[in-house]
N, C-alpha and C positions, 0 to 999 in steps of 0.2 A: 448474457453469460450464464451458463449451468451453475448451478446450485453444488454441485458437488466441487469444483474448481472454485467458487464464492468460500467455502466453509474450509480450503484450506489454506487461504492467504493471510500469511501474518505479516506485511507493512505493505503499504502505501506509499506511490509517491507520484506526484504530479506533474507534468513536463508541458512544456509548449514550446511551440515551433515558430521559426520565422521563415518568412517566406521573401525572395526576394519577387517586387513587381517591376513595370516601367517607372511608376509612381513612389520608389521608396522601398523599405522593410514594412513587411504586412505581420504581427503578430498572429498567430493563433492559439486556443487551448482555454483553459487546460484539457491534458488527455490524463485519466488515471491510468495507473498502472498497477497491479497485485504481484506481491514477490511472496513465494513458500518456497523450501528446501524439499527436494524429492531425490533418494537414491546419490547424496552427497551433492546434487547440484541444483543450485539458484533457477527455478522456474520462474517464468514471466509470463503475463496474461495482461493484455487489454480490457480495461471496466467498461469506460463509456466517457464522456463530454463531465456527467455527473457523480462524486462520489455515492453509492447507497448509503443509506443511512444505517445499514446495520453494520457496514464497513465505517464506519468515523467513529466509532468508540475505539480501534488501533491509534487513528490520530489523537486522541483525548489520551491515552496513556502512555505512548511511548514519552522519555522522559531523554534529556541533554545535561549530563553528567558534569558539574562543575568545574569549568577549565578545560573543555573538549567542543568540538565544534563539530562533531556530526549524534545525532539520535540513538538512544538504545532503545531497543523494540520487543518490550517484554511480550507479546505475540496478545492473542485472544485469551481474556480472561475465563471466559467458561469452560476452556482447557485447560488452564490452571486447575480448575474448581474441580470437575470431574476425576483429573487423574489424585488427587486430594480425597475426596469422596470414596474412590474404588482402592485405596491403603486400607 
């Protein structure tokens, strides 16, 4: 994945697939996936098999508001920090 497509994903999320064979349901995955907002709409980009590791500090902060059952995803913190910085 390009570096510049890396630097503007703010959440993550992991999927996997099943597969039907002759033998049964075949699991596979996980597959990451990267979500940023571009021009008012939800882009999507395929990671890899593996999350980066400079990508898993979004999983370490997004935070599950008590009494709600999906994620808030306060984004990449050194964007935080910067537009903070350049006030």
């Amino acid at each position: 994945m390009d570096p510049i497509t890396l630097n503007k994903i703010t959440r993550v999320q992991s999927q996997f697939m099943t597969k039907k064979t002759g033998k049964g349901d075949h699991t596979t995955g996980p597959y990451w996936f990267g979500y940023w907002q571009e021009n008012g709409k939800t882009q999507r980009a395929y990671i890899g098999r593996q999350l980066p590791a400079e990508l898993e500090v979004l999983l370490a902060t997004r935070v599950k508001p008590p009494g709600h059952s999906l994620y808030h995803w306060p984004g990449r913190p050194q964007a935080a920090q910067k537009k903070a910085l350049s006030k």
